[in-house]
Residue frames as qw, qx, qy, qz and C-alpha x, y, z in Angstrom:
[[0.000, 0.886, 0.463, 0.000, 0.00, 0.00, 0.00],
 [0.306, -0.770, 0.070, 0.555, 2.89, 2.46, 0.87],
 [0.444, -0.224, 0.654, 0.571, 4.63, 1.48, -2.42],
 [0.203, 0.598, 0.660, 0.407, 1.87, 2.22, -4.37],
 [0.013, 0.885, 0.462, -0.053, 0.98, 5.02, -3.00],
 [0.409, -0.615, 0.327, 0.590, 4.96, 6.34, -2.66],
 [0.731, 0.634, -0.230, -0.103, 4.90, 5.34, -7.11],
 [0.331, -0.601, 0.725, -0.056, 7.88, 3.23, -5.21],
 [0.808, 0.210, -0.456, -0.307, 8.81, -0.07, -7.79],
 [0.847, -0.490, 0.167, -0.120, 9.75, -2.96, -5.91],
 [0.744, 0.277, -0.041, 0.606, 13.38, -2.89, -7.30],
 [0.021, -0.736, 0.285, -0.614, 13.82, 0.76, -6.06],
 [0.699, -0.585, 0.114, -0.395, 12.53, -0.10, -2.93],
 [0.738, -0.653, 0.168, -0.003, 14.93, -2.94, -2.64],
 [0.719, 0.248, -0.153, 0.631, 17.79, -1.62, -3.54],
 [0.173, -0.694, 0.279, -0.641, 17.30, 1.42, -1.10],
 [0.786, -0.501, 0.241, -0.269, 16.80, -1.37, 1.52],
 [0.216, -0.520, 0.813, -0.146, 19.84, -3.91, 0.64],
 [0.565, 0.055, 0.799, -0.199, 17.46, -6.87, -0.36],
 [0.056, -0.098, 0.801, 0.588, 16.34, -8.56, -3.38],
 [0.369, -0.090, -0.116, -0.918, 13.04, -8.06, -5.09],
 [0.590, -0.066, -0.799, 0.090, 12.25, -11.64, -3.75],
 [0.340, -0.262, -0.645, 0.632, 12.26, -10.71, -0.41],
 [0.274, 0.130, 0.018, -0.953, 10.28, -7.38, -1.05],
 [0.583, -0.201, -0.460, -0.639, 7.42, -9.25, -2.68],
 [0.393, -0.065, -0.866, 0.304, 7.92, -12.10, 0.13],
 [0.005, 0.071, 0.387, -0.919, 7.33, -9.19, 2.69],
 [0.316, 0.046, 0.077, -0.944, 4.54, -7.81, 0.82],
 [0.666, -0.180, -0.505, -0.519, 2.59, -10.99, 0.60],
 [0.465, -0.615, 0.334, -0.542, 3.10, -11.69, 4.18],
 [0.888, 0.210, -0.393, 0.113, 5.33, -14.88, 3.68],
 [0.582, 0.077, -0.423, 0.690, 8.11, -13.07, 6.06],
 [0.226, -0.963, -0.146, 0.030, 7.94, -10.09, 8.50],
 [0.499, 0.480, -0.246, 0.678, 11.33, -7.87, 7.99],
 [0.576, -0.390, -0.448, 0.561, 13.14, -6.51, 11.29],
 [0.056, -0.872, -0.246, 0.420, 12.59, -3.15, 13.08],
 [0.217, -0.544, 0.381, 0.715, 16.02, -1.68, 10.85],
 [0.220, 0.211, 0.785, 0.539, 14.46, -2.97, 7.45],
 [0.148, -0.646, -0.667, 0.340, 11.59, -1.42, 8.55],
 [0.319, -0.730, -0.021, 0.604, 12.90, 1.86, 9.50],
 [0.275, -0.287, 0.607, 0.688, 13.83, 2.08, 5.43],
 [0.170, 0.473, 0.800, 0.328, 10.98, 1.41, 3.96],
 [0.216, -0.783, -0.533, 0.239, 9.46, 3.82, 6.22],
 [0.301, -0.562, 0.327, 0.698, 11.97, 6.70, 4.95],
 [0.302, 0.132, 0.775, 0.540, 11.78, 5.41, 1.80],
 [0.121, -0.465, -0.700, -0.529, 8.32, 5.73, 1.24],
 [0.107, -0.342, 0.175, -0.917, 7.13, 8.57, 3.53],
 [0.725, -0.476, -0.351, -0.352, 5.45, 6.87, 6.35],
 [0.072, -0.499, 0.822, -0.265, 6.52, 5.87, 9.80],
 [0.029, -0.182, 0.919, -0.350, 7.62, 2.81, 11.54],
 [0.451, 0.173, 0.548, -0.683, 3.99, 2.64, 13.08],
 [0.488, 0.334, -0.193, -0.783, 2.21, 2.28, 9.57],
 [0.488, 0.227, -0.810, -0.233, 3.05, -0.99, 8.93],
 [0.157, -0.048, -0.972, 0.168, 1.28, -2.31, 11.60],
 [0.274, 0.135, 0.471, -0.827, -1.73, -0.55, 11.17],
 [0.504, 0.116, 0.826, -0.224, -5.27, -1.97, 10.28],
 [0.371, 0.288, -0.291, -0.834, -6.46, -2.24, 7.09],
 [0.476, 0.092, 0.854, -0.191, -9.29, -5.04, 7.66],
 [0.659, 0.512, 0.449, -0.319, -11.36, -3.57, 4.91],
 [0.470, -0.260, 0.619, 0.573, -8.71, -3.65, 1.75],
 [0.228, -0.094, 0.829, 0.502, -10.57, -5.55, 0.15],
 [0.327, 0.581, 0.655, -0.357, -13.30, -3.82, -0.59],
 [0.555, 0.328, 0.413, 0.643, -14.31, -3.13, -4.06],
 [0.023, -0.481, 0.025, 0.876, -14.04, 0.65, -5.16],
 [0.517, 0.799, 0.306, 0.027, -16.86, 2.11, -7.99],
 [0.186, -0.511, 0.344, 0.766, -14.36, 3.87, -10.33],
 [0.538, 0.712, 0.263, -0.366, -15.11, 5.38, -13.68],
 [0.672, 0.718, -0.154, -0.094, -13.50, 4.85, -16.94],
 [0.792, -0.441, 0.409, 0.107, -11.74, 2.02, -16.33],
 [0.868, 0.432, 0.229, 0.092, -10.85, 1.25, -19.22],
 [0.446, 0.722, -0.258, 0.461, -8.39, 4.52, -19.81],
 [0.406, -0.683, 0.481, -0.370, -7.20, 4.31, -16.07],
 [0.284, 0.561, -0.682, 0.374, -3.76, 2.27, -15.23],
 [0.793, -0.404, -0.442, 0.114, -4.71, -1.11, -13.14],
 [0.328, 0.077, -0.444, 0.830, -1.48, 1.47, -10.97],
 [0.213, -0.319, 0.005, -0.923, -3.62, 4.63, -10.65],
 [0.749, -0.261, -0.459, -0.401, -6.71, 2.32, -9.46],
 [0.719, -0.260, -0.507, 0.398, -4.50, 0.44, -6.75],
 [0.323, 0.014, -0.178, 0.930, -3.09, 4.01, -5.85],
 [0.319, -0.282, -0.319, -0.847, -6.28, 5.68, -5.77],
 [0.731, -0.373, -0.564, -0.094, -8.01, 2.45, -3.90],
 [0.591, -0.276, -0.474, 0.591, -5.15, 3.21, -0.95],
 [0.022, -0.403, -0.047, -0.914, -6.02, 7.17, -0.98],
 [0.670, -0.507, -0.247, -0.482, -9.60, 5.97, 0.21],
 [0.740, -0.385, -0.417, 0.362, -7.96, 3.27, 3.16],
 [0.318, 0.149, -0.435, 0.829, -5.81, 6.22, 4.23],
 [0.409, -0.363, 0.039, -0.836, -9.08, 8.40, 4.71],
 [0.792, -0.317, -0.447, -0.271, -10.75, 5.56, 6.10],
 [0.678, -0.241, -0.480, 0.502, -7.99, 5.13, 8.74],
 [0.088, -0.223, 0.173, -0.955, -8.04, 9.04, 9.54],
 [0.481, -0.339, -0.192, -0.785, -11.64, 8.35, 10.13],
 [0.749, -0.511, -0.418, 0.055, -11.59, 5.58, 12.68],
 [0.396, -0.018, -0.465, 0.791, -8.75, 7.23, 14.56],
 [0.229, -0.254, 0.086, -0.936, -11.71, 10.80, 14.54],
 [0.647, -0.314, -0.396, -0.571, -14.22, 8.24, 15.57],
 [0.600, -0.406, -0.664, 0.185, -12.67, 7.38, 18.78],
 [0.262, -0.026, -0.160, 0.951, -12.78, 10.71, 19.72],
 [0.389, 0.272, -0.070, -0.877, -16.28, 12.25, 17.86],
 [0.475, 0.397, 0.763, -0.186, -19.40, 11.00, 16.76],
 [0.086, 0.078, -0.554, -0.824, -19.87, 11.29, 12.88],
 [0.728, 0.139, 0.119, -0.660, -23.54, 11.61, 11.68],
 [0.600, -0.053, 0.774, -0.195, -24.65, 8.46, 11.18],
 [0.137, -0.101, -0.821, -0.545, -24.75, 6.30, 7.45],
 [0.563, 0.339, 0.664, -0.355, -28.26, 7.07, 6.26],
 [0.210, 0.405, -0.555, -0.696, -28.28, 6.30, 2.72],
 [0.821, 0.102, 0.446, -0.342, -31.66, 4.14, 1.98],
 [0.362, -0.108, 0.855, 0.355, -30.46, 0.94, 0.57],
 [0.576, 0.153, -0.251, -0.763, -32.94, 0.77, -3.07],
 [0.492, 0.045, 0.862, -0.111, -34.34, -2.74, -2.53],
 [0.720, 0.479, 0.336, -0.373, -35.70, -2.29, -5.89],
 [0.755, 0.068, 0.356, 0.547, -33.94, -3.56, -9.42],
 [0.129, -0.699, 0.092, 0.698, -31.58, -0.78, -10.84],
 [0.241, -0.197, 0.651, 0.693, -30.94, -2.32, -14.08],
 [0.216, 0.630, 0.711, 0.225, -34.80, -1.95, -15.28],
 [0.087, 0.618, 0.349, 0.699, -36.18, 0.92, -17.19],
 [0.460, -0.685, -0.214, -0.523, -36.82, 3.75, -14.44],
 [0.741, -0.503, -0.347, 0.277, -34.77, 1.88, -11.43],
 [0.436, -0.043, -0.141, 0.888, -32.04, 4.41, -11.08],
 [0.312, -0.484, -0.255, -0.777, -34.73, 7.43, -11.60],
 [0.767, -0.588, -0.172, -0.193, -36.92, 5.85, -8.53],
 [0.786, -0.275, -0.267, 0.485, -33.85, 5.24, -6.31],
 [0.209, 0.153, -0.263, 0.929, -32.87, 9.24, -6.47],
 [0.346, -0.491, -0.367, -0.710, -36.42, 9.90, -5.75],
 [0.747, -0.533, -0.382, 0.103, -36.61, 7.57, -2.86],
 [0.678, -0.263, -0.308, 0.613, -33.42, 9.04, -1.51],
 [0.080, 0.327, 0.123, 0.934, -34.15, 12.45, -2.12],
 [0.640, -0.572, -0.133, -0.495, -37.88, 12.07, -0.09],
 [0.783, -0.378, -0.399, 0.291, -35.78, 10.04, 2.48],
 [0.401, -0.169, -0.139, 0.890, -33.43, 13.02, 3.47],
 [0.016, -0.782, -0.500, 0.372, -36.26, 15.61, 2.93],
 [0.350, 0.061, 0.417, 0.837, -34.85, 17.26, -0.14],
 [0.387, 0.620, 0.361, -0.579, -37.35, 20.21, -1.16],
 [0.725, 0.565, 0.364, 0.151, -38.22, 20.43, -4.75],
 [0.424, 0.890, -0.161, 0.048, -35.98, 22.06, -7.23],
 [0.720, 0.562, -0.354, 0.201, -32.03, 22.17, -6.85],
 [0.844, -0.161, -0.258, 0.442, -29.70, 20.62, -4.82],
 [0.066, -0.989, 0.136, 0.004, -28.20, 23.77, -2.69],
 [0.012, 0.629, -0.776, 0.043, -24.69, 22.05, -1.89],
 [0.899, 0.153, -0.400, -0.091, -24.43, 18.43, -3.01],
 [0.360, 0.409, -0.695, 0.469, -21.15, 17.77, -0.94],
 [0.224, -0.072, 0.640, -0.732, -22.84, 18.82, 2.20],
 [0.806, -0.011, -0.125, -0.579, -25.95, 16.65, 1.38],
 [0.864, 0.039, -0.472, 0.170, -24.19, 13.44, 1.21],
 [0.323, 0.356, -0.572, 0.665, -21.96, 14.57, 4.40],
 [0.391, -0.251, 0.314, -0.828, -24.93, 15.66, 6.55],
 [0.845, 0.008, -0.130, -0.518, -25.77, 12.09, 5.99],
 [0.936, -0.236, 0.250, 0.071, -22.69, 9.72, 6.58],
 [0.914, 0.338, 0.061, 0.215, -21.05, 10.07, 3.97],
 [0.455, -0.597, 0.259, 0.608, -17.12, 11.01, 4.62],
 [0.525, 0.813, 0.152, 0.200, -16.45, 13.16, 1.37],
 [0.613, -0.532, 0.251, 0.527, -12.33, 13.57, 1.01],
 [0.436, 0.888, -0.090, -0.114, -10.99, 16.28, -1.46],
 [0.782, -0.242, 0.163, 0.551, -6.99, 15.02, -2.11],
 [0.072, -0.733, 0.313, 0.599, -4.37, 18.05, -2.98],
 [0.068, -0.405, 0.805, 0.429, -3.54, 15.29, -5.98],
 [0.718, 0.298, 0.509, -0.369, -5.43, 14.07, -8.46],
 [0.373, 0.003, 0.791, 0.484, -5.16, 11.81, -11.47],
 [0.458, 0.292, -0.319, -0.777, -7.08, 13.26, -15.26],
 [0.443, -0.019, -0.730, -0.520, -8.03, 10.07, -15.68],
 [0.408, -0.372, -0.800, 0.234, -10.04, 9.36, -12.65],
 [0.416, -0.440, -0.299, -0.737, -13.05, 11.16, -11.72],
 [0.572, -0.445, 0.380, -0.575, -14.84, 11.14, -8.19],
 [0.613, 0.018, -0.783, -0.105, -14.70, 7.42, -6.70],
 [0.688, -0.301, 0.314, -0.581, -16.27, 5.60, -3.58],
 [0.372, -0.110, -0.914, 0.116, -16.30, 2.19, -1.18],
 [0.564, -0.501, -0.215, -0.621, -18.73, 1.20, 0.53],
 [0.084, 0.317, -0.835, 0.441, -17.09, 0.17, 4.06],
 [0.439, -0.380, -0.810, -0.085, -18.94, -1.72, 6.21],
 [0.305, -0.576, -0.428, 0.626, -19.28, 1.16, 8.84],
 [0.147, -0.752, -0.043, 0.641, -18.64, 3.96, 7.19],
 [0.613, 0.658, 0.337, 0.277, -19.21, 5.22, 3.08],
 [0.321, -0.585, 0.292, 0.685, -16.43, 7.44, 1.69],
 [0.656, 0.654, 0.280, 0.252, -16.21, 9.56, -1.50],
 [0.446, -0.478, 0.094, 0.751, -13.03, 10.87, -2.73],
 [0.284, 0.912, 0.189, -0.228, -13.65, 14.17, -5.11],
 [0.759, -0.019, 0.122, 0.640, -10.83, 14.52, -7.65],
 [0.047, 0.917, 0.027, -0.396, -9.72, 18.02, -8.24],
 [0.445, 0.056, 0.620, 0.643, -7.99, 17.13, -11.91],
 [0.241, 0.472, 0.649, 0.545, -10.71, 18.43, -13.37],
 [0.070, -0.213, -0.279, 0.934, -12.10, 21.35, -11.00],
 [0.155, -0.326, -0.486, -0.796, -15.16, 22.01, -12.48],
 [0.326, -0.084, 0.433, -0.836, -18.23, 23.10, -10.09],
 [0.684, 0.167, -0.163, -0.691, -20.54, 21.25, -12.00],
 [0.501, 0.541, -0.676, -0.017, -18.34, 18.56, -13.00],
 [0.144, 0.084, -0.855, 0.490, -17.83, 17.55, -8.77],
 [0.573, 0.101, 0.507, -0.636, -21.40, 17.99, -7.74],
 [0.926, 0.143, -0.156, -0.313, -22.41, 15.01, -10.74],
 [0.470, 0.329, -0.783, 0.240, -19.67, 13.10, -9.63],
 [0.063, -0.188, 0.788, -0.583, -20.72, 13.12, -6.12],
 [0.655, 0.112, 0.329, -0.671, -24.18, 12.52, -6.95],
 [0.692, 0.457, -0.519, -0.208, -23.04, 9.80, -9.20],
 [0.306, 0.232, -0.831, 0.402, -20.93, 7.85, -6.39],
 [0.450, -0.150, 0.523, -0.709, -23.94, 8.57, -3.97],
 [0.758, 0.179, -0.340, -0.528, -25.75, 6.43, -6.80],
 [0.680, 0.097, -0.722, 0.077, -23.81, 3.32, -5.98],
 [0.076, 0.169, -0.835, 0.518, -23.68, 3.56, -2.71],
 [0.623, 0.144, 0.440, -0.630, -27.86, 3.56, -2.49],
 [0.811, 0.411, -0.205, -0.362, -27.86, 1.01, -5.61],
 [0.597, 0.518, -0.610, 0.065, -24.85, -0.98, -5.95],
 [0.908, -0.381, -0.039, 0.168, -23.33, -3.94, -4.31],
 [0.067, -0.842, 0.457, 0.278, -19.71, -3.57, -4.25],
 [0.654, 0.009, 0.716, 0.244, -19.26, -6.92, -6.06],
 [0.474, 0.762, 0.435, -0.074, -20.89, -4.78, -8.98],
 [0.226, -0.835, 0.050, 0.499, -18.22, -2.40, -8.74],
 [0.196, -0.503, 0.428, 0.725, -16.21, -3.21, -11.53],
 [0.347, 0.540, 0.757, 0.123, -19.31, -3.85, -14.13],
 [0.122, 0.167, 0.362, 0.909, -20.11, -1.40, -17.13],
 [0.087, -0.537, -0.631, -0.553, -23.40, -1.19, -16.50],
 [0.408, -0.731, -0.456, 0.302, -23.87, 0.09, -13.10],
 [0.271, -0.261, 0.013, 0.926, -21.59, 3.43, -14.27],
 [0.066, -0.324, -0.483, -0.811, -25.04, 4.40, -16.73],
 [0.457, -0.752, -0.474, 0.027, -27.63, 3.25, -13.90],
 [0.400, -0.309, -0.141, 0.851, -25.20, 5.94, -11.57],
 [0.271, 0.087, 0.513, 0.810, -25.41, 8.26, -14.03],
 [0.364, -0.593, -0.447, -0.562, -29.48, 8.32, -14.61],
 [0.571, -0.521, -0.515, 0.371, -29.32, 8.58, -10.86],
 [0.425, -0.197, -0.040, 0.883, -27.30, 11.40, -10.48],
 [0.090, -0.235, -0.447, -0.858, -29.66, 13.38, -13.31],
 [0.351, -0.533, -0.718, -0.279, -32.54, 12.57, -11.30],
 [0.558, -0.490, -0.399, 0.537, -30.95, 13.63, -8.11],
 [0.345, -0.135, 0.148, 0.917, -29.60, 16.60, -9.46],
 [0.290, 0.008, -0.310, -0.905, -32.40, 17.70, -12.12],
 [0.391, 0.219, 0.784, -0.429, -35.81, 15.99, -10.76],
 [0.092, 0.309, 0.668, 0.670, -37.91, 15.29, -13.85],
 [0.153, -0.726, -0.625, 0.243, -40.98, 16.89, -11.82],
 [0.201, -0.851, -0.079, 0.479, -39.60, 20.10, -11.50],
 [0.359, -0.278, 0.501, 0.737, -37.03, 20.43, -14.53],
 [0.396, 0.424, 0.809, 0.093, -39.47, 19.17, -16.78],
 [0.167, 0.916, 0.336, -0.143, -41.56, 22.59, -17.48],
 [0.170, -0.791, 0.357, 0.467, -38.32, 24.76, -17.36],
 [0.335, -0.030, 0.755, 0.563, -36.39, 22.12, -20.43],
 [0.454, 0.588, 0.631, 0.223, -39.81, 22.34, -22.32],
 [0.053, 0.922, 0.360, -0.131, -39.99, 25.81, -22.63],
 [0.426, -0.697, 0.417, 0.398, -35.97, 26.54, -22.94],
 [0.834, 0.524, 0.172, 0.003, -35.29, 26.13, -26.57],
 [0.079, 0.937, -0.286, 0.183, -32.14, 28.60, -26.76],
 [0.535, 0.517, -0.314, 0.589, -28.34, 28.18, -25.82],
 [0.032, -0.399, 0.284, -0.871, -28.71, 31.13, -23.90],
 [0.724, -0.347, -0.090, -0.589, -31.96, 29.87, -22.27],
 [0.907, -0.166, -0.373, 0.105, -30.03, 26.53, -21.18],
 [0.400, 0.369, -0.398, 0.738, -27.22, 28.84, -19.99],
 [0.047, -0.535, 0.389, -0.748, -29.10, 30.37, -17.93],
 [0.881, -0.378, -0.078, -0.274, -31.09, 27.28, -16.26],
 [0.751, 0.282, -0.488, 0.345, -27.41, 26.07, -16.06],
 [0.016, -0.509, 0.368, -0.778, -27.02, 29.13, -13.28],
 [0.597, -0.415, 0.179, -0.663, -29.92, 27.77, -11.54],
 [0.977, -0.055, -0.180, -0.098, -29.54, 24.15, -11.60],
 [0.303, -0.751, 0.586, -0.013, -25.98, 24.47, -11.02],
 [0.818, 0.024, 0.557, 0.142, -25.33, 21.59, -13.51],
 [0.150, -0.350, 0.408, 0.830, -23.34, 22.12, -16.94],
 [0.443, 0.381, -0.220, -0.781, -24.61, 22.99, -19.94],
 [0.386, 0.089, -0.866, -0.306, -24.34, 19.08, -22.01],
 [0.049, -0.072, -0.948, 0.307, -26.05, 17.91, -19.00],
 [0.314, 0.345, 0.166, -0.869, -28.89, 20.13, -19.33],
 [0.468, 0.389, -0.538, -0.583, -29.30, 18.80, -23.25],
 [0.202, 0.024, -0.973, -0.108, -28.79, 15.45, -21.96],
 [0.170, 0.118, 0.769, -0.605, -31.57, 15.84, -19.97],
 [0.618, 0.465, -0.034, -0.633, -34.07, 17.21, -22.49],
 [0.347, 0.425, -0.801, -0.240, -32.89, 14.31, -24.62],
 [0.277, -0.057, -0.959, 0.018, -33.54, 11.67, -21.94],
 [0.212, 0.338, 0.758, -0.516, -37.01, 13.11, -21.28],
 [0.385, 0.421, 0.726, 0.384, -38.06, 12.81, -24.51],
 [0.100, -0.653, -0.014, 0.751, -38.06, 16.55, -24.67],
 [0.386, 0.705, -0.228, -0.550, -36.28, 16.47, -27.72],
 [0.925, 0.368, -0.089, -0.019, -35.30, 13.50, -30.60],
 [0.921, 0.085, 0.203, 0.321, -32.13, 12.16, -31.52],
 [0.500, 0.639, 0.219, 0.543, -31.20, 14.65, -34.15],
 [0.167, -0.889, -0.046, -0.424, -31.95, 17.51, -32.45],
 [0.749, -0.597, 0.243, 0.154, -29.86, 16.17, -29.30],
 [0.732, 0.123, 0.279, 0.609, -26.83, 15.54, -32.13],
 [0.343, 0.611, 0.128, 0.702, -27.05, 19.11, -33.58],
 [0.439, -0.866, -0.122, -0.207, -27.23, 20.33, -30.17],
 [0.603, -0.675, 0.240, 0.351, -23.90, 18.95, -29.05],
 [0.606, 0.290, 0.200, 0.713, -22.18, 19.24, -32.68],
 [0.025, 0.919, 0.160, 0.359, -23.26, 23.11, -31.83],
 [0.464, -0.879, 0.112, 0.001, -21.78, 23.53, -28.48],
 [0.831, -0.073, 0.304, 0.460, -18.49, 21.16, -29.99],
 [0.526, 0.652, 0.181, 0.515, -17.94, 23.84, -32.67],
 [0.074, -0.869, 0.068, -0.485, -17.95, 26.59, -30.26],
 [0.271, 0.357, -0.669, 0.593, -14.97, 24.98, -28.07],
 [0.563, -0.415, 0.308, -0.645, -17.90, 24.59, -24.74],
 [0.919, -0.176, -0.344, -0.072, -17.21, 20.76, -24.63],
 [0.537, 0.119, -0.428, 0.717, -13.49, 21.58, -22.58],
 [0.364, -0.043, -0.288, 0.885, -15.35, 25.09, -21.61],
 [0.140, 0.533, 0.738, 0.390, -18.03, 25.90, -21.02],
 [0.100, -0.451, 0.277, -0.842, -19.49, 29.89, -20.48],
 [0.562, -0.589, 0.070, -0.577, -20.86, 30.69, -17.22],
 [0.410, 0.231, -0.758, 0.451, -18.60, 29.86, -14.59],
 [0.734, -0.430, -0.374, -0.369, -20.02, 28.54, -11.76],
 [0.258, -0.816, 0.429, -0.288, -17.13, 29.33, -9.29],
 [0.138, -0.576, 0.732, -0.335, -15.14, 27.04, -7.27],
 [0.549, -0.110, -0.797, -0.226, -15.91, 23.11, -6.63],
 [0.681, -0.545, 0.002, -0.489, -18.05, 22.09, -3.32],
 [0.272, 0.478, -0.777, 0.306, -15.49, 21.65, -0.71],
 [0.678, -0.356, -0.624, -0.159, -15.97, 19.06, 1.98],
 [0.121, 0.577, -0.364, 0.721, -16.05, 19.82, 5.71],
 [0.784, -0.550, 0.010, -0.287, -16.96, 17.37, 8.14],
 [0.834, 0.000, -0.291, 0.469, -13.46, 15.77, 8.37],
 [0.258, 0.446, -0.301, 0.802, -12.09, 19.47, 9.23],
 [0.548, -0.617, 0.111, -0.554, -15.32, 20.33, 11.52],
 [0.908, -0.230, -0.312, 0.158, -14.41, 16.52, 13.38],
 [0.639, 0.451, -0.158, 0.602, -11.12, 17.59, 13.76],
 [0.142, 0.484, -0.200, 0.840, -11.88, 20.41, 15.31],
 [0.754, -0.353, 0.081, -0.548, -14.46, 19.45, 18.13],
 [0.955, -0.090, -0.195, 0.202, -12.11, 16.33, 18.41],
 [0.360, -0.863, 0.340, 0.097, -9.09, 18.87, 19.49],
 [0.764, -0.081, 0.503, 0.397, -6.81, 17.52, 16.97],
 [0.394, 0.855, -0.033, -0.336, -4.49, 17.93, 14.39],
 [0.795, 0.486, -0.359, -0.056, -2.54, 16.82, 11.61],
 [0.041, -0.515, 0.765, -0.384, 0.27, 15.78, 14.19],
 [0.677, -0.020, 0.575, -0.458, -2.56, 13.44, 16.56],
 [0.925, 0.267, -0.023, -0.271, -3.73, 11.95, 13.29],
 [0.461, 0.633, -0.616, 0.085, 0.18, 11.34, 12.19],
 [0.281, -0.440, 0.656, -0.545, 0.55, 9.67, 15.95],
 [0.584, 0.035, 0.673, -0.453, -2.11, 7.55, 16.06],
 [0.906, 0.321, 0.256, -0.100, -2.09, 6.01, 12.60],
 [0.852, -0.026, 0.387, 0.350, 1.29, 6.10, 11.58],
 [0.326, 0.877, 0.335, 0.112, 0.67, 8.82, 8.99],
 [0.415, -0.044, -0.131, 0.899, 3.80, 10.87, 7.98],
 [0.119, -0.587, -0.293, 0.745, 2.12, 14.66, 8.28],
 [0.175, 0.435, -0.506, -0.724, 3.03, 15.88, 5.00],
 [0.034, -0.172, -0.911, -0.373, 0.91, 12.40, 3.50],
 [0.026, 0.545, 0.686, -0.482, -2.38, 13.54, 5.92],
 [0.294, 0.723, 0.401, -0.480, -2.81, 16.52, 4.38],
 [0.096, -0.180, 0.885, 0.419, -1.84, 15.28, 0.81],
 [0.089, -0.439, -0.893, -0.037, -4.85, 13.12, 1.16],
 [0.037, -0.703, -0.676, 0.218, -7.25, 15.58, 3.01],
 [0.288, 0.397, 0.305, 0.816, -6.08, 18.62, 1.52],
 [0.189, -0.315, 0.166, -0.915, -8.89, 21.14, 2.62],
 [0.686, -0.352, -0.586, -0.249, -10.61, 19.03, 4.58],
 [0.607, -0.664, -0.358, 0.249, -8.29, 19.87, 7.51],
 [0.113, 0.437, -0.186, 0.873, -7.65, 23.59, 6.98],
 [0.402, -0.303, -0.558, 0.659, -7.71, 24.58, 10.53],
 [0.104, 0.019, 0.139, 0.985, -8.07, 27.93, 9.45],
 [0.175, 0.502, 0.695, -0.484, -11.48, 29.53, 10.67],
 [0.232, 0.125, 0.544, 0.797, -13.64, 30.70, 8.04],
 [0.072, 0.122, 0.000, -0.990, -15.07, 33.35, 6.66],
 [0.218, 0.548, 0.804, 0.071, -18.63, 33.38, 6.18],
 [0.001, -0.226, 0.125, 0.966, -20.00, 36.07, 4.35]]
């Protein structure tokens, strides 16, 4: 896990340690245990301490939902997968300390992969958390005010897009900030929220459950009830631009929507995105929509737990400089402005 997460090959690793790559894999399939001084190298090596290696990582093996597997490095994936265990260990160390809101994310008990199941599963989970009609004020803080730990890393990979396990205690999405877009992170997160109220995690590494997500997310995001009237009536660019302000969702998504509520045809949905393609608004689109939705229950914990990046570094092993790597603004200290 360190080695992956350090980009550390097991030939670097043991020639900085004096051993053969034999004995490194030995180690890492738990054939041998290496002494405190072998240790003590790795741990250098690969920015962690001493401590790390003997800390718990019961749920491993749980699968991760990731998107577009296909163009994303079986590396990135493994390296990505250990991002989430780190947060996960940050989060049992804050949980013997503080009481996170409790996982309530209603399980759909109904079948996702028919016509309409994703669609009914944001609905249900939207009337289960008391969502009023119309748009989603702060996605981030929806899925937080509910269980879900929502971790923003300083580092992020272009080819990997928001991702999520479903622990057995405790759901986690990590938010990638490759892409920055405002829009961009609030359908990711409502996309990952999809699997975690739909999806087994056996499912995780199946094509189809990334489209069910998907029709989730749109539902969650743009309720057909309420969109509906606004898409019919919105014929215009400029008219989608500016529902774009209110919905707080980009522009393609907007189209897609009219598209997959039979709004508008085929064609029309093709000459809609060869339009916005000509005019450069697939990379960019106008009407900027400010800053992505940062998370803040790992920082508020933190704080009401009387800790800081040291404690966490203490009690799980964590070098400092990896903690807030991983959590990035999640544990700016730094009191903030409201305005």
């Amino acid at each position: 896990m360190a080695r992956d997460f350090a980009d550390v090959s097991q030939r670097t690793l043991s020639q900085a340690a004096g051993l053969s790559v034999a004995s490194i894999s030995l180690y890492e399939h738990g054939g041998a245990t290496p002494g405190d001084k072998t240790l003590d190298v790795f741990a250098n090596h690969l920015d962690v301490e001493p401590d790390f290696f003997y800390s718990s990582t019961t749920s491993a093996d749980t699968p991760a939902f990731f998107r577009s597997l296909r163009t994303t490095r079986a590396l990135d994936r493994r390296r990505a997968r250990h991002k989430i265990e780190i947060v996960y260990e940050l989060v049992r160390a804050l949980e013997t300390e503080v009481r996170l809101p409790d996982p309530d994310i209603p399980e759909y008990r109904g079948d996702a992969s028919q016509d309409g199941g994703p669609e009914e599963a944001a609905r249900q989970t939207r009337h289960h958390w008391n969502v009023p009609p119309g748009p989603i004020d702060n996605m981030v803080r929806s899925v937080e005010r509910h269980g879900v730990v929502v971790a923003q890393p300083e580092e992020g990979n272009a080819h990997i897009d928001a991702y999520s396990v479903k622990f057995p205690d405790r759901p986690i999405i990590v938010m990638s900030l490759a892409k920055g877009k405002h829009d961009r992170c609030r359908f990711d997160v409502a996309h990952e929220l999809g699997h975690l109220a739909m999806h087994d995690p056996t499912q995780a590494t199946t094509g189809p459950v990334e489209q069910q997500a998907d029709k989730f997310a749109a539902e969650f995001l743009m309720p057909a009830a309420d969109i509906r009237p606004e898409l019919e009536k919105t014929d215009t660019l400029g008219g989608l631009l500016r529902l774009k302000q209110k919905w707080r969702v980009s522009l393609a998504a907007l189209i897609r929507r009219r598209y997959d509520l039979d709004i508008i045809d085929k064609p029309r949905y093709t000459r809609y995105m060869k339009a916005i393609s000509a005019r450069g608004w697939r990379r960019n689109e106008p009407v900027d929509l400010g800053p992505p939705e940062q998370p803040v229950l790992l920082r508020k914990a933190m704080q009401v737990a009387g800790l800081n990046e040291h404690d966490l570094s203490q009690r799980t092993g964590l070098t400092v400089s990896l903690i807030r790597n991983v959590l990035n603004t999640s544990i700016d200290t730094r009191p903030q402005v409201q305005v």
